[in-house]
VEXTORRO-45019 format. One record per residue (C-alpha): y, z, x; residue number from 0; residue in one letter. Coordinates in Angstrom, 3 decimals, m for minus. Layout:
<rs>
<r v="Y" w="Z" u="X" resi="NUM" resn="A"/>
...
</rs>
This chain:
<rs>
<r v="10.823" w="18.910" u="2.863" resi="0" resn="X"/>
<r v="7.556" w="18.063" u="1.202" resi="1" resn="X"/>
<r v="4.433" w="20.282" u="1.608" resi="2" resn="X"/>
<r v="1.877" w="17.748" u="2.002" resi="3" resn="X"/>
<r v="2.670" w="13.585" u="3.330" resi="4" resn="X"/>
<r v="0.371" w="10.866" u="2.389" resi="5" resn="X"/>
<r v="0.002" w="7.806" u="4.167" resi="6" resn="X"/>
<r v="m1.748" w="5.023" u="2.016" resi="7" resn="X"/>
<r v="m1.342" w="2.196" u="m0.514" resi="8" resn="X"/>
<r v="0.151" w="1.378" u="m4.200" resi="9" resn="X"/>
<r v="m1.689" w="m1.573" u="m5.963" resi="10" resn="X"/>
<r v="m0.656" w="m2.048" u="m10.001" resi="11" resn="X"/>
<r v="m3.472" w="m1.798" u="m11.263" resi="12" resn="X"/>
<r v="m4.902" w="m4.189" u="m13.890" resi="13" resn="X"/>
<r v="m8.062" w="m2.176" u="m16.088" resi="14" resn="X"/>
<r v="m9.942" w="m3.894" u="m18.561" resi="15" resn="X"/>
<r v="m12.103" w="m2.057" u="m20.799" resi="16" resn="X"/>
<r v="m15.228" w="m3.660" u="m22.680" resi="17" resn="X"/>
<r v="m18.888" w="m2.975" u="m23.960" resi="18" resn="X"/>
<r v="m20.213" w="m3.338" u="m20.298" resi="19" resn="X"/>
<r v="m19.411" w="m5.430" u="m16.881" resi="20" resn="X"/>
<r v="m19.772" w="m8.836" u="m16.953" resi="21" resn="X"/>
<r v="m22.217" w="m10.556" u="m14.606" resi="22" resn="X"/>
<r v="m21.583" w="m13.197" u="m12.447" resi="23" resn="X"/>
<r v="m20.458" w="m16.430" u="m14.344" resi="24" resn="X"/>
<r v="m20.444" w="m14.436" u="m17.329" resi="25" resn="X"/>
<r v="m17.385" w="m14.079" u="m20.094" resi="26" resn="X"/>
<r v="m17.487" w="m11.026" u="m21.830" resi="27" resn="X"/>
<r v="m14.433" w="m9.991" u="m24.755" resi="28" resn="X"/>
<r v="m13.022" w="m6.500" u="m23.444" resi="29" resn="X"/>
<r v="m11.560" w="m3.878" u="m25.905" resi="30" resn="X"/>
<r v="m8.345" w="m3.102" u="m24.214" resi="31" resn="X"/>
<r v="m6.329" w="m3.569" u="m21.196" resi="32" resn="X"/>
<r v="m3.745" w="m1.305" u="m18.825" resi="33" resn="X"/>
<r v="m1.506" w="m1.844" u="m16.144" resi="34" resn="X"/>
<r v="m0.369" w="0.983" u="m14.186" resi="35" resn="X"/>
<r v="m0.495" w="2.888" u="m10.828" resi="36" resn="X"/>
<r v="m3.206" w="2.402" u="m8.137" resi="37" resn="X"/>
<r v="m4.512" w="2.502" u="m4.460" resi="38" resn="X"/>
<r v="m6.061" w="6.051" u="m3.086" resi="39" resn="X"/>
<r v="m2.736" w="7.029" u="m1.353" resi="40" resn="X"/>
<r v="m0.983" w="6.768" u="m4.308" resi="41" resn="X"/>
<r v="m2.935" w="8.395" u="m7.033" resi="42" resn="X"/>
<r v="m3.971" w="11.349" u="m4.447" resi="43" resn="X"/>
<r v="0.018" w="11.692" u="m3.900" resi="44" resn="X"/>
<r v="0.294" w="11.716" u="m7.837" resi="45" resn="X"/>
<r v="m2.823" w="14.198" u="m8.591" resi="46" resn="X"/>
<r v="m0.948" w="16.863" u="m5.724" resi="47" resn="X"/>
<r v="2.920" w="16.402" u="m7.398" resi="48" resn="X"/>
<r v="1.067" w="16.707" u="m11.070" resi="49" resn="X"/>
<r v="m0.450" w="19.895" u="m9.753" resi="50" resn="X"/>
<r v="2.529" w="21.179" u="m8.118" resi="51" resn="X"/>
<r v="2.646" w="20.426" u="m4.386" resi="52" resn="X"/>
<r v="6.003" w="18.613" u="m2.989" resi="53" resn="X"/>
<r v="4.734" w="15.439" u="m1.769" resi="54" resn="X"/>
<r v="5.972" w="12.361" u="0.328" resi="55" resn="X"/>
<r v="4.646" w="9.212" u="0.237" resi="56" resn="X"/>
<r v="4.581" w="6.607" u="2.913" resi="57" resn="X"/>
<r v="3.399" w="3.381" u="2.057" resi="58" resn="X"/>
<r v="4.900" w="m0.615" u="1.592" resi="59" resn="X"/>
<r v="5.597" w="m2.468" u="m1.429" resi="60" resn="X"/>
<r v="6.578" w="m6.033" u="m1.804" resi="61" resn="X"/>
<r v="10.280" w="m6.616" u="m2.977" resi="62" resn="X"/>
<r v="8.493" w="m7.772" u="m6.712" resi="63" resn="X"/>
<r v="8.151" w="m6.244" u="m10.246" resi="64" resn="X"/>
<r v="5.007" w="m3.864" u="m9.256" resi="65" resn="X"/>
<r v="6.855" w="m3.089" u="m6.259" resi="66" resn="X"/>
<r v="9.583" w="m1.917" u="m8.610" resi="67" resn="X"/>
<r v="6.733" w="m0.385" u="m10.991" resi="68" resn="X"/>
<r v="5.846" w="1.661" u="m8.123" resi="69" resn="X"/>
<r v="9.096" w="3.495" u="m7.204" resi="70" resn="X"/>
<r v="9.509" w="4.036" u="m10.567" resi="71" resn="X"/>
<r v="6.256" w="5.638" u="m11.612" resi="72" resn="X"/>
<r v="6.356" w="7.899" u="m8.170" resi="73" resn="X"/>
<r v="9.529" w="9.213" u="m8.978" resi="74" resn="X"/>
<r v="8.458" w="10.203" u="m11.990" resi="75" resn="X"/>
<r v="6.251" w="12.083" u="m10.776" resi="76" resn="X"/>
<r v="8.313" w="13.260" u="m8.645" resi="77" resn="X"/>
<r v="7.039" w="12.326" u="m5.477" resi="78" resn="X"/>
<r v="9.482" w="11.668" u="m2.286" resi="79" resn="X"/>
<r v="9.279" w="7.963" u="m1.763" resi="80" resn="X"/>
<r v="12.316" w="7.981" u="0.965" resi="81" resn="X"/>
<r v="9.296" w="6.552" u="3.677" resi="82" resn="X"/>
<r v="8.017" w="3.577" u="1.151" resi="83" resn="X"/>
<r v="9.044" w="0.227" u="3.183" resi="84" resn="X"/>
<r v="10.126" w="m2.312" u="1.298" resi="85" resn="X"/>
<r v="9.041" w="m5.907" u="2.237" resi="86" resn="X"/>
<r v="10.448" w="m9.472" u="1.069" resi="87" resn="X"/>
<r v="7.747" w="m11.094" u="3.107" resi="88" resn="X"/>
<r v="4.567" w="m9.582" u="1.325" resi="89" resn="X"/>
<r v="4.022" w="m8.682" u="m2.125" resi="90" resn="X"/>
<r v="2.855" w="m5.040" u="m3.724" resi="91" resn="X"/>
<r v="m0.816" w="m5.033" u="m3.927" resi="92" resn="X"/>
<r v="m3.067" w="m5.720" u="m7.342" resi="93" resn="X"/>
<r v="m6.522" w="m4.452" u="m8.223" resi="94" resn="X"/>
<r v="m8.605" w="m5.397" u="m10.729" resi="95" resn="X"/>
<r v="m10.813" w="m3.182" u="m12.722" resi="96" resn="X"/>
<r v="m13.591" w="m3.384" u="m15.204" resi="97" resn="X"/>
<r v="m14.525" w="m0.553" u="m16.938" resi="98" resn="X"/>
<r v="m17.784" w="m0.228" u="m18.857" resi="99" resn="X"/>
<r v="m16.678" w="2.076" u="m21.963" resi="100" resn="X"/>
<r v="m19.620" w="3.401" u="m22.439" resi="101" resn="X"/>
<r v="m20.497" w="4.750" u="m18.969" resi="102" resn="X"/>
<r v="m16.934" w="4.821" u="m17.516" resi="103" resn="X"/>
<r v="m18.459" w="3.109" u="m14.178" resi="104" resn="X"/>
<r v="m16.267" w="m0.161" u="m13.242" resi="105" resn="X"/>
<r v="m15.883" w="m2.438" u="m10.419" resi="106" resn="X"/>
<r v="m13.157" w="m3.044" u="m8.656" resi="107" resn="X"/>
<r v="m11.633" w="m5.892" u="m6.340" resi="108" resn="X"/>
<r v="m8.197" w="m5.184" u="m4.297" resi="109" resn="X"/>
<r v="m5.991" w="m7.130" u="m2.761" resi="110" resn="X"/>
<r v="m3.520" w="m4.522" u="m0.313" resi="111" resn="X"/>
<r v="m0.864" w="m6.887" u="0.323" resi="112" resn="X"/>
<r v="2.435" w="m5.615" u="1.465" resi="113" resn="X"/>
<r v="0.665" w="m2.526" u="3.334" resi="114" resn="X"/>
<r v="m1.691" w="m4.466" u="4.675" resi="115" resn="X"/>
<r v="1.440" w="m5.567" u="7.263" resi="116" resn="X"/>
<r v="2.708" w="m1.822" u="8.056" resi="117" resn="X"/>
<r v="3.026" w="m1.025" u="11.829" resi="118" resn="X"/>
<r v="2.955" w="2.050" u="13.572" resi="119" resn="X"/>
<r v="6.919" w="1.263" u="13.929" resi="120" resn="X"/>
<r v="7.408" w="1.255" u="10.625" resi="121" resn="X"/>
<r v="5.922" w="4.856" u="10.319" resi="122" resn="X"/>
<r v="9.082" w="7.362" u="10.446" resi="123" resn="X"/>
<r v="7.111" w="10.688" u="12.418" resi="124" resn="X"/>
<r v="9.388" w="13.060" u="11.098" resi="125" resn="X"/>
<r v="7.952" w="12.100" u="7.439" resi="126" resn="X"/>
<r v="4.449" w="13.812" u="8.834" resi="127" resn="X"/>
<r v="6.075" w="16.855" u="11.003" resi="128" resn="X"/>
<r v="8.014" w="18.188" u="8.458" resi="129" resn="X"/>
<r v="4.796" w="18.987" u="6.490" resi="130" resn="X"/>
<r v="2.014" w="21.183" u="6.338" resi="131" resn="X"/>
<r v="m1.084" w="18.962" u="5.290" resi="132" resn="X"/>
<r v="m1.702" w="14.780" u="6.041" resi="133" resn="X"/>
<r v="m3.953" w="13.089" u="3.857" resi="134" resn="X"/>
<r v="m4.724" w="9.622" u="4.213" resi="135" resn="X"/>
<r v="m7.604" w="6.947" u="3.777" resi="136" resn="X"/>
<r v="m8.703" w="3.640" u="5.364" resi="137" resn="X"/>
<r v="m6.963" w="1.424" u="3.350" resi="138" resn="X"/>
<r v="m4.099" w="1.036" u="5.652" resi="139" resn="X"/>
<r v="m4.371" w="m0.564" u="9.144" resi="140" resn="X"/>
<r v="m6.356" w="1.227" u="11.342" resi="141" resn="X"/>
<r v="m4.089" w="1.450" u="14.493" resi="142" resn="X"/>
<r v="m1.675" w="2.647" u="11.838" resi="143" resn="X"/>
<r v="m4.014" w="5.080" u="10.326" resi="144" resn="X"/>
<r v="m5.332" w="6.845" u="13.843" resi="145" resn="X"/>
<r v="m1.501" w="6.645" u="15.239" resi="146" resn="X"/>
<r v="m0.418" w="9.598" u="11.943" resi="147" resn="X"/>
<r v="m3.584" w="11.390" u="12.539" resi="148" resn="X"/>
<r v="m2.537" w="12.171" u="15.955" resi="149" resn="X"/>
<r v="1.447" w="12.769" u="15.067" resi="150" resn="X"/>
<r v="m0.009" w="14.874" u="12.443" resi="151" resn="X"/>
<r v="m2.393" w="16.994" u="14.680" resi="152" resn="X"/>
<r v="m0.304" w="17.325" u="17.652" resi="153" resn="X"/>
<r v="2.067" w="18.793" u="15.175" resi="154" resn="X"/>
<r v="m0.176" w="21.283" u="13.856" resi="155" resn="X"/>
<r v="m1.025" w="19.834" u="10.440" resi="156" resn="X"/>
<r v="m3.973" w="20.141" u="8.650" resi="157" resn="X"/>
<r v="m5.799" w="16.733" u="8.887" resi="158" resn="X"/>
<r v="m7.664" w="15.487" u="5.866" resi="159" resn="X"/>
<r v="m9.804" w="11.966" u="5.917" resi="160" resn="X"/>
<r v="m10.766" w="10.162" u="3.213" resi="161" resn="X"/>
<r v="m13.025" w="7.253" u="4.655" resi="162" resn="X"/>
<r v="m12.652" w="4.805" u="2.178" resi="163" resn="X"/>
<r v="m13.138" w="2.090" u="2.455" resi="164" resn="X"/>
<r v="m15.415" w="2.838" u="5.061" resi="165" resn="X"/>
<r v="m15.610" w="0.415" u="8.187" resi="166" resn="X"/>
<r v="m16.195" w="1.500" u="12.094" resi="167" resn="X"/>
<r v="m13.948" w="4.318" u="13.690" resi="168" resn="X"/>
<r v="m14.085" w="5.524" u="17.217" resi="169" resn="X"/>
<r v="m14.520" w="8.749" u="18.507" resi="170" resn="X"/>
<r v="m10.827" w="8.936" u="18.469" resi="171" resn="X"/>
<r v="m10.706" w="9.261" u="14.994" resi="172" resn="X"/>
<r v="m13.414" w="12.011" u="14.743" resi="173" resn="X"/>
<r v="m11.904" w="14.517" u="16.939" resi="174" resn="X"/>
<r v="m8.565" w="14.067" u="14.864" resi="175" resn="X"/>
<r v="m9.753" w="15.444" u="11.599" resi="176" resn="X"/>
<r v="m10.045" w="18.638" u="10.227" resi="177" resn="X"/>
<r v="m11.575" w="17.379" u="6.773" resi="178" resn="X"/>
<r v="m14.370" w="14.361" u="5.928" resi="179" resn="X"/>
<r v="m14.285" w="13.680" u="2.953" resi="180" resn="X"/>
<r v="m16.561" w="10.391" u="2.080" resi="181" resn="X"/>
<r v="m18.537" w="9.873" u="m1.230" resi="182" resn="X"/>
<r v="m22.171" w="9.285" u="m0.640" resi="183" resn="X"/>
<r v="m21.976" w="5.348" u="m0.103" resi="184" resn="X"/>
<r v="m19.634" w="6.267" u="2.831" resi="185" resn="X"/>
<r v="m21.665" w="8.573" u="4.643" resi="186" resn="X"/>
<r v="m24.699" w="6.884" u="4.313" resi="187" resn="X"/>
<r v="m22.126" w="3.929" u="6.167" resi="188" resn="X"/>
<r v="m21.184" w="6.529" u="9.075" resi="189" resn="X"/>
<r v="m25.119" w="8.752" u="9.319" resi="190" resn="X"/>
<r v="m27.526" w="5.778" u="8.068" resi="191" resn="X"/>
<r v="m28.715" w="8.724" u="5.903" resi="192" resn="X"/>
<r v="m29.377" w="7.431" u="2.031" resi="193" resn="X"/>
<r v="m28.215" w="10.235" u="0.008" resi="194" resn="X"/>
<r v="m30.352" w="11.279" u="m3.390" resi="195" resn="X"/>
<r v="m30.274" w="14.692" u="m3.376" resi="196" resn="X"/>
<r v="m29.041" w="17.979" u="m1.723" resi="197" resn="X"/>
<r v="m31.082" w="17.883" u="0.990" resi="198" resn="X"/>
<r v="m30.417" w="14.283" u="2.344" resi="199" resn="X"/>
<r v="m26.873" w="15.591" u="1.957" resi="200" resn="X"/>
<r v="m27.546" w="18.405" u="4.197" resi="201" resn="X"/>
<r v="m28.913" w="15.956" u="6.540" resi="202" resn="X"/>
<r v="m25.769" w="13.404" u="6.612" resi="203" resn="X"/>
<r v="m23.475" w="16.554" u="6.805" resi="204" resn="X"/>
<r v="m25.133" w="17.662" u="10.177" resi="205" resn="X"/>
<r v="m25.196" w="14.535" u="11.910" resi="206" resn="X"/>
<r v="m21.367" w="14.036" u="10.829" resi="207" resn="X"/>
<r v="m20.370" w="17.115" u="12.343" resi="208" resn="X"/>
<r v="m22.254" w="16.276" u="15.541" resi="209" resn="X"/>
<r v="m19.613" w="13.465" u="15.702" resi="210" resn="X"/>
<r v="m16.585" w="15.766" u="16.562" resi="211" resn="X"/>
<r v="m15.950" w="16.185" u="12.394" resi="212" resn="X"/>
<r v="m14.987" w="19.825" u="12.156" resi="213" resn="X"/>
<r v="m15.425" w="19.939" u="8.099" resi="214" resn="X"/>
<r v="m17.093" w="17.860" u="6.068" resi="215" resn="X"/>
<r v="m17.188" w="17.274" u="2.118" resi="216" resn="X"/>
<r v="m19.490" w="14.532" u="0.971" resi="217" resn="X"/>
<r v="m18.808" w="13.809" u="m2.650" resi="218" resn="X"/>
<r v="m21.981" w="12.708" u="m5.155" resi="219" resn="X"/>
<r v="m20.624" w="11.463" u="m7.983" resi="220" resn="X"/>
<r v="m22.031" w="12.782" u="m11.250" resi="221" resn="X"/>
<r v="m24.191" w="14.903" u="m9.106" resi="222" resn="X"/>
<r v="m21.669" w="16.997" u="m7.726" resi="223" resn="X"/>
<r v="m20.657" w="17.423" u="m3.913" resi="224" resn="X"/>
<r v="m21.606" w="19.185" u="m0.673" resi="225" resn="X"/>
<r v="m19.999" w="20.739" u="1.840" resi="226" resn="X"/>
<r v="m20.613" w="21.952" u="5.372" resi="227" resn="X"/>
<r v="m18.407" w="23.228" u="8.855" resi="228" resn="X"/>
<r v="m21.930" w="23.800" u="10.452" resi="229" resn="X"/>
<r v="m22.551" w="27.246" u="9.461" resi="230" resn="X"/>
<r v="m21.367" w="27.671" u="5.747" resi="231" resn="X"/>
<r v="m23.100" w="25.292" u="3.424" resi="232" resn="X"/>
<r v="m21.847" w="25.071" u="m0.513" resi="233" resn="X"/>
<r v="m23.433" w="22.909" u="m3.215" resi="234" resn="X"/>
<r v="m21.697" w="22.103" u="m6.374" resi="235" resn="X"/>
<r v="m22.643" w="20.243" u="m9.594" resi="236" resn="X"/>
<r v="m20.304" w="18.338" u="m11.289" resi="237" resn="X"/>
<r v="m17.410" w="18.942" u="m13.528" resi="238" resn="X"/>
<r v="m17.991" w="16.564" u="m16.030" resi="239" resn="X"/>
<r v="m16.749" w="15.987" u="m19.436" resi="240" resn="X"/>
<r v="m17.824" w="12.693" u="m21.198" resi="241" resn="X"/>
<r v="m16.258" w="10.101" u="m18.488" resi="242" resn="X"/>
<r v="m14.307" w="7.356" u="m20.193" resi="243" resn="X"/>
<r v="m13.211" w="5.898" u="m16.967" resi="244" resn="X"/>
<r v="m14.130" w="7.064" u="m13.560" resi="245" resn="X"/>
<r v="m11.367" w="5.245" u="m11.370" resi="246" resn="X"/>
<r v="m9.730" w="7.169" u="m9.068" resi="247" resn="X"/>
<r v="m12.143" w="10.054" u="m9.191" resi="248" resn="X"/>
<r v="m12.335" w="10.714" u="m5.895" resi="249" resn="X"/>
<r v="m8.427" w="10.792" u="m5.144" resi="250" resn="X"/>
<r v="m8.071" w="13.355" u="m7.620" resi="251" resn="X"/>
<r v="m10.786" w="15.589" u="m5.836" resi="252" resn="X"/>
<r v="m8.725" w="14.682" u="m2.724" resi="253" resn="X"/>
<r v="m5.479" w="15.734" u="m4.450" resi="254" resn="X"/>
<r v="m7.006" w="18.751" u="m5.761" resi="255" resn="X"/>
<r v="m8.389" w="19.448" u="m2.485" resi="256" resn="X"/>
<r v="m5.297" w="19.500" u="m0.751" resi="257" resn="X"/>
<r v="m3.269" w="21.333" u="m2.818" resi="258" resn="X"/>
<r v="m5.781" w="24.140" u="m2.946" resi="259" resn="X"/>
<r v="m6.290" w="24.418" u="0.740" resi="260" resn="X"/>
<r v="m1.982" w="24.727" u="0.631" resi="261" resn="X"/>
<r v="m2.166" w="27.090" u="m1.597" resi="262" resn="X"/>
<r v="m4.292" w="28.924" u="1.013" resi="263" resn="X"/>
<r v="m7.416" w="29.356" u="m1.195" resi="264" resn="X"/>
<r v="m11.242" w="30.102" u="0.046" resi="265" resn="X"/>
<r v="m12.866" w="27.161" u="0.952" resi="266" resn="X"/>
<r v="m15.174" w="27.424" u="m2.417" resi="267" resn="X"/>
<r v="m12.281" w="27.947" u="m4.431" resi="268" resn="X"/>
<r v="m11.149" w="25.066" u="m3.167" resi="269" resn="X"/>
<r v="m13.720" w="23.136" u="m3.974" resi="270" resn="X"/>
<r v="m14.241" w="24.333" u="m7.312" resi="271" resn="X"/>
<r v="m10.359" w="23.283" u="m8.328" resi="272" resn="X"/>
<r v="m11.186" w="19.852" u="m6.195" resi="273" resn="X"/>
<r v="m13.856" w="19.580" u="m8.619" resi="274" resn="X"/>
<r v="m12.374" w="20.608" u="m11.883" resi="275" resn="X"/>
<r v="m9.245" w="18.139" u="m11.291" resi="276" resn="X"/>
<r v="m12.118" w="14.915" u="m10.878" resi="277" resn="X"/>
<r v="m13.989" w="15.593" u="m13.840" resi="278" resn="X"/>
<r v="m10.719" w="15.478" u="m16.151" resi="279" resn="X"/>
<r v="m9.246" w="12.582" u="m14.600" resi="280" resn="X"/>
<r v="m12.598" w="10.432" u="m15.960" resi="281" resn="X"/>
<r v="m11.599" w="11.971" u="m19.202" resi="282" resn="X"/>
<r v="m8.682" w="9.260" u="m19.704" resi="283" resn="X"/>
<r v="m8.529" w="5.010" u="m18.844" resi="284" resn="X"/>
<r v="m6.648" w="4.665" u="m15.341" resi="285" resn="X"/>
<r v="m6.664" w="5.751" u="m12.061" resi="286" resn="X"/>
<r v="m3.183" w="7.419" u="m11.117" resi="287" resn="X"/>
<r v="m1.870" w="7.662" u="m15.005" resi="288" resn="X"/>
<r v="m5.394" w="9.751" u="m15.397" resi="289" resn="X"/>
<r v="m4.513" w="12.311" u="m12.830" resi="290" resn="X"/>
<r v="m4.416" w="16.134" u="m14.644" resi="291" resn="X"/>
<r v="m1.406" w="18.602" u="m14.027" resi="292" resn="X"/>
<r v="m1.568" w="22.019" u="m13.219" resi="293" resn="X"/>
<r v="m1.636" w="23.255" u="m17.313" resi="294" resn="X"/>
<r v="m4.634" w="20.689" u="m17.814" resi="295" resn="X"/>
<r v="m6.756" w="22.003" u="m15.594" resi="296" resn="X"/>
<r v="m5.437" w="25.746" u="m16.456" resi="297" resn="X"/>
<r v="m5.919" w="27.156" u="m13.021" resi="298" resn="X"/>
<r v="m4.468" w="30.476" u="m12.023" resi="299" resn="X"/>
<r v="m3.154" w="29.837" u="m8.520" resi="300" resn="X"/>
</rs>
C-alpha cells in the first residue's frame, strides 16, 4: 500500500544549458546538456519517495527507450509503478528545456504523448483507495483527471490540485479539491487577478475560494507563496539559494507539500518544508533528478 497516489505524466526530459535563451530564429552554443526524468506527476511522485512517503504512480508510457528510462528511474526511487500503462500505439512523452545558467529561468515545450491517450478505463480505482492523499495536475485528460478526483474524495482522501497547465474546469472540479495549488500565472488564468505582490494575492485567493476551493496555495516564484482557507492567511518568502535551474520547482513544493500534510503537520509547517524542498531543487540542472531527500533538506519530522 502506498501512502500517497499520483496521477500524471513522465516526459524524458531533454535540458540544455547556455549563457541565456535563444530568441526566435536565433542559434545560440549551450554549455551542457541532460536527459533525464520529467512531467509534474512524475517528479512530484519522485520529490515524496526521496522524502520518504510510499508512493504509486499512475501514468502511460510508450513501449520505447524513455518509456523504459522511466520504469527504471521510478523504481529507483522507489516508487510503485504497478498502475503505469504501457502503450505500443503512442510513444513516452519528450520536453525540451532551455535553461539560462545564469538566472536558472528556462522555457519549456512538451509533447505528452502516450498519456495524452489514457482513459478513465485504464485508471485501476483501487490504486487511489488504498491511499491516504491524491495529487495530480492538468496534464492528463481532463475527463480522466475529474473521474480520480471523485474516486479519490468519495473515498475519503485528501485531494490536492495542481492546475497546471491551466485551461477551463467546471464547477465539478472545484468542489472536488481540498488543496489549489497554482503559481501566479495560473491564478491570474482562473481570478483575472494579475498578481505582483501580497495583496493582489490576497485578492486572487478570495475569489478562488468563492469558487467551492476549500484551500488554496498560490505559489510566487522567487517571491515566495500565499496561502488562504478563508480565515487563516500565511505569507512566505522564498527559500532560495542561488538557482541554477528552476525546472520542476513547483512539483517539488507539491511533493513537499504532500508529504508534510501526511505526516500530519500544521498547515505552516507545512508550508515551510513545501518551501524548503523548492528552493534546493533549483540548486541542481533537472527537474525530477533535482528533487532533495529527506537528509538534504534536514527536516526533523
Amino acid at each position: 500500500m502506498s501512502d500517497i497516489t499520483v496521477l500524471g505524466i513522465f516526459v524524458a526530459d531533454i535540458s540544455f544549458s547556455g549563457n541565456k535563451i535563444p530568441n526566435t530564429g536565433e542559434t545560440i552554443l549551450g554549455d551542457s546538456y541532460n536527459i533525464g526524468p520529467g512531467g509534474k506527476g512524475c517528479n512530484q511522485a519522485i520529490a515524496i519517495s526521496r522524502l520518504g512517503g510510499k508512493v504509486t504512480f499512475i501514468s502511460k508510457l510508450g513501449d520505447d527507450e524513455y518509456g523504459r528510462l522511466a520504469i527504471d528511474k521510478l523504481k529507483k526511487d522507489n516508487i510503485d509503478t504497478s498502475n503505469i500503462i504501457i502503450s505500443k500505439k503512442h510513444k513516452t512523452g519528450i520536453a525540451g528545456i532551455h535553461v539560462d545558467r545564469n538566472t536558472g529561468k528556462n522555457a519549456i515545450t512538451v509533447v505528452r504523448g502516450a498519456p495524452s491517450s489514457l482513459t478513465i478505463k485504464e485508471i485501476d480505482a483501487n490504486a487511489i483507495k488504498q491511499s491516504k492523499i491524491f495529487l495530480t495536475q492538468l496534464e492528463i485528460p481532463i475527463e480522466v483527471t475529474l473521474h480520480s478526483l471523485k474516486t479519490a474524495k468519495e473515498n475519503g482522501l485528501i485531494n490536492i490540485l495542481n492546475p497546471a497547465p491551466a485551461c477551463k474546469l467546471s464547477n465539478d472540479f472545484f468542489k472536488m479539491i481540498d488543496y489549489f495549488t497554482p503559481n501566479e500565472t495560473e491564478a491570474e488564468f482562473y481570478t483575472g487577478v494579475k498578481i505582483n505582490d501580497e495583496k493582489d494575492a490576497k485578492i486572487s485567493a478570495k475569489k478562488l475560494i468563492s469558487m467551492g476551493i476549500k484551500k488554496v496555495i498560490i505559489t510566487l516564484g522567487e517571491k515566495g507563496l500565499f496561502y488562504s482557507d478563508g480565515k487563516e492567511e500565511i505569507y512566505l518568502k522564498a527559500s532560495l539559494d542561488k538557482a541554477v535551474d528552476t525546472t520542476g520547482a513547483g512539483d517539488a513544493f507539491n511533493g513537499g507539500f504532500s508529504f508534510a500534510l501526511l505526516k500530519g503537520k500544521k498547515i505552516k509547517e507545512c508550508l515551510e518544508i513545501a518551501n524548503k524542498v523548492a528552493g534546493l531543487s533549483t540548486t541542481k540542472l533537472g527537474a525530477g533528478d533535482s528533487m532533495p531527500t529527506f537528509k538534504d533538506i534536514s527536516l526533523k519530522v
